[in-house]
C-alpha positions as CSV (number, residue, x, y, z in Angstrom):
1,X,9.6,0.3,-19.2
2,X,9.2,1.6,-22.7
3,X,5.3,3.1,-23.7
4,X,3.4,5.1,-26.0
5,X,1.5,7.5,-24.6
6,X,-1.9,8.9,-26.3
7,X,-3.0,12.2,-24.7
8,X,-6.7,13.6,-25.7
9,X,-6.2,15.9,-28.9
10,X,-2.0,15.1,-28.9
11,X,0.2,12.8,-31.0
12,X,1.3,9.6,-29.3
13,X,4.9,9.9,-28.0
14,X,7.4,7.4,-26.4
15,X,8.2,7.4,-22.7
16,X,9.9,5.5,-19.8
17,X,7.6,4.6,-17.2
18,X,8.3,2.7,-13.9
19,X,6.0,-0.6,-13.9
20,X,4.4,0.0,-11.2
21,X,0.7,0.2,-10.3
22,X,1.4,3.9,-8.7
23,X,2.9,4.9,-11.9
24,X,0.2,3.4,-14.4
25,X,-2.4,5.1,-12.5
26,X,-1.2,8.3,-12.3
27,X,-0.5,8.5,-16.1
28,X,-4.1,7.4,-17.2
29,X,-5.6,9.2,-14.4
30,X,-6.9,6.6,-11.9
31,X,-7.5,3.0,-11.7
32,X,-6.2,1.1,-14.3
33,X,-8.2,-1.3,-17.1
34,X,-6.0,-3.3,-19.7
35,X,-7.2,-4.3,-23.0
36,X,-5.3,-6.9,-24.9
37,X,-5.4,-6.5,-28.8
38,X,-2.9,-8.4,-30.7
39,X,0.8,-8.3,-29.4
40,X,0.4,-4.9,-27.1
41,X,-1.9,-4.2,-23.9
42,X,-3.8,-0.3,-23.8
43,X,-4.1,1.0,-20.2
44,X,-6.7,3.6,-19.8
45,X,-8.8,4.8,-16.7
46,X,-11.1,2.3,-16.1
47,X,-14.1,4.8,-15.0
48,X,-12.9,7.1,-18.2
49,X,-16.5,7.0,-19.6
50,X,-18.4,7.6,-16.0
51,X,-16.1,10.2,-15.4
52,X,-16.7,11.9,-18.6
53,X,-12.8,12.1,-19.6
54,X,-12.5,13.2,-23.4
55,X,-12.6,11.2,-26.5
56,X,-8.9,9.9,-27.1
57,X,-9.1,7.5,-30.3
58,X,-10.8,4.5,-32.0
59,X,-7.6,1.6,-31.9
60,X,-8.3,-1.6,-33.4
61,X,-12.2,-0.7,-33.2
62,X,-12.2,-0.2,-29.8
63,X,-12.9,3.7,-28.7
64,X,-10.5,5.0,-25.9
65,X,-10.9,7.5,-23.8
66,X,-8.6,9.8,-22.0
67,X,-4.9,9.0,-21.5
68,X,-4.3,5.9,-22.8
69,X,-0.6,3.8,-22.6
70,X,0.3,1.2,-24.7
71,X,2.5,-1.1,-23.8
72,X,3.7,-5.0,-24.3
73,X,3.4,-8.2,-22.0
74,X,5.2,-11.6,-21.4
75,X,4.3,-14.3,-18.8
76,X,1.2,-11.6,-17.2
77,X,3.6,-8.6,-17.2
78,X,4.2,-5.4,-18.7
79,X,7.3,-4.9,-20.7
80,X,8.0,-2.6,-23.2
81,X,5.9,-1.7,-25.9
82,X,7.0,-4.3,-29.0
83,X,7.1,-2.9,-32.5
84,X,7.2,0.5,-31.4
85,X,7.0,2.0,-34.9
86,X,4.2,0.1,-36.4
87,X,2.0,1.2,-33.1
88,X,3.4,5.1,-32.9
89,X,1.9,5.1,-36.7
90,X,-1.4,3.3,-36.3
91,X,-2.2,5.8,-33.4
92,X,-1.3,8.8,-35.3
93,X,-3.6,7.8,-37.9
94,X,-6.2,6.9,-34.9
């Protein structure tokens, strides 16, 4: 599946990632929350703020922390990320 990935203190970048739980987790760092804004879904670590994980970005006036992946959905699944370049640029700006 198709994703942008937002590291702490790094510029979003486009991967491939297997959608799958195992994967999701192990990119943001532990268990996964999703948060729907608009056509995309963020996954971050759902304990980011207990564990204390670094300020990522503010995206659509939500503050993120850690690793964050955005992605798309259809039907309650991921799928790749939709508009791609309209996202990559609102993150950069993040």
């Amino acid at each position: 599946m198709k994703a942008i990935r937002k590291k702490p203190g790094c510029k979003p970048e486009v991967i491939d990632i297997d959608n799958t739980l195992e994967a999701l987790q192990a990119e943001v760092g532990g268990y996964i929350e999703a948060v729907t804004i608009a056509d995309a879904v963020i996954i971050c670590n759902e304990e980011g703020r207990i564990l204390g994980l670094p300020h990522n970005c503010r995206f659509c006036g939500v503050d993120f922390v850690g690793t964050i992946l955005v992605v798309g959905y259809a039907d309650d699944t991921f799928c790749d990320v939709p508009d791609e370049a309209f996202l990559l640029k609102s993150l950069r700006r993040a």
